[in-house]
C-alpha positions in Angstrom: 12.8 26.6 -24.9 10.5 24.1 -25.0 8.4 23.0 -20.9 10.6 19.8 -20.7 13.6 22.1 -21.4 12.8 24.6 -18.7 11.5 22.3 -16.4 15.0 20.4 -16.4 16.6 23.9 -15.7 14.3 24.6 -12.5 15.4 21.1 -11.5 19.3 21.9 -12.2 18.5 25.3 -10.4 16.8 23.9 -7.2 19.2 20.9 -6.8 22.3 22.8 -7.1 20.7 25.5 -4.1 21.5 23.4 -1.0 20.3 25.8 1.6 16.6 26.2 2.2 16.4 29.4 2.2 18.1 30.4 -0.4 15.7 28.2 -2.7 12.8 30.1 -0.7 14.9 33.3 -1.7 15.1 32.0 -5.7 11.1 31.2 -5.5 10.5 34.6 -4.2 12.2 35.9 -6.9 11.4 34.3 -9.8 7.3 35.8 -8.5 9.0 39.5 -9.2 9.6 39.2 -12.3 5.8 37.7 -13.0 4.0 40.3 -15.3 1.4 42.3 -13.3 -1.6 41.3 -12.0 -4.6 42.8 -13.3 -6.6 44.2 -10.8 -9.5 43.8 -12.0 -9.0 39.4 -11.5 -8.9 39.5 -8.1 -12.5 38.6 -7.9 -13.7 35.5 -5.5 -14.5 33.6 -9.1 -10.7 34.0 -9.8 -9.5 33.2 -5.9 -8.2 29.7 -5.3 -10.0 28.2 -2.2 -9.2 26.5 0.4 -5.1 27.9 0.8 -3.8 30.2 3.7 -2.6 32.8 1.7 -4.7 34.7 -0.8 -4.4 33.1 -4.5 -5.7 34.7 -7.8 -5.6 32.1 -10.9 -7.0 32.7 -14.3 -6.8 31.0 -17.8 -7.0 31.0 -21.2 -6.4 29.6 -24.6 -4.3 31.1 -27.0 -3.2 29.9 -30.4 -3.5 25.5 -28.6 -1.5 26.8 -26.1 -2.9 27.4 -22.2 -2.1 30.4 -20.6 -2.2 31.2 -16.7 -1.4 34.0 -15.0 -1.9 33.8 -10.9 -1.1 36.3 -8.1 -0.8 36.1 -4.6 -0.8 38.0 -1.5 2.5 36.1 -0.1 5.9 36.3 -1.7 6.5 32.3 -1.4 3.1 31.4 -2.9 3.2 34.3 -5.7 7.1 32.6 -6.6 
């Protein structure tokens, strides 16, 4: 599946969830099934400032392709 593929699925997804918090429910549980977190990036170079809740983001390239992985401290923001 190609990004504009699964991006039309989240839409579909989302818009088809009519009540709030069961799409705050479907966020929190699409960031469980993240892979882990390495501990060792969550250091302040890696934390994203300026949000309420604490956010982890790193990067890299791969084969032309960019890969992130992030974390956070808050269910919502980790989804």
């Amino acid at each position: 599946m190609n990004l504009a593929e699964r991006e039309a699925e989240l839409i579909e997804i989302f818009e088809w969830i009519e009540d709030e918090t069961d799409r705050y429910v479907q966020i929190m549980d699409y960031g469980k099934r993240l892979p882990e977190f390495p501990e060792e990036s969550r250091i302040e170079q890696n934390e994203v400032k300026g949000c309420q809740s604490k956010v982890w983001l790193t990067y890299k390239f791969d084969n032309g392709k960019l890969n992130l992985q992030a974390d956070s401290n808050t269910a919502i923001t980790k989804g």
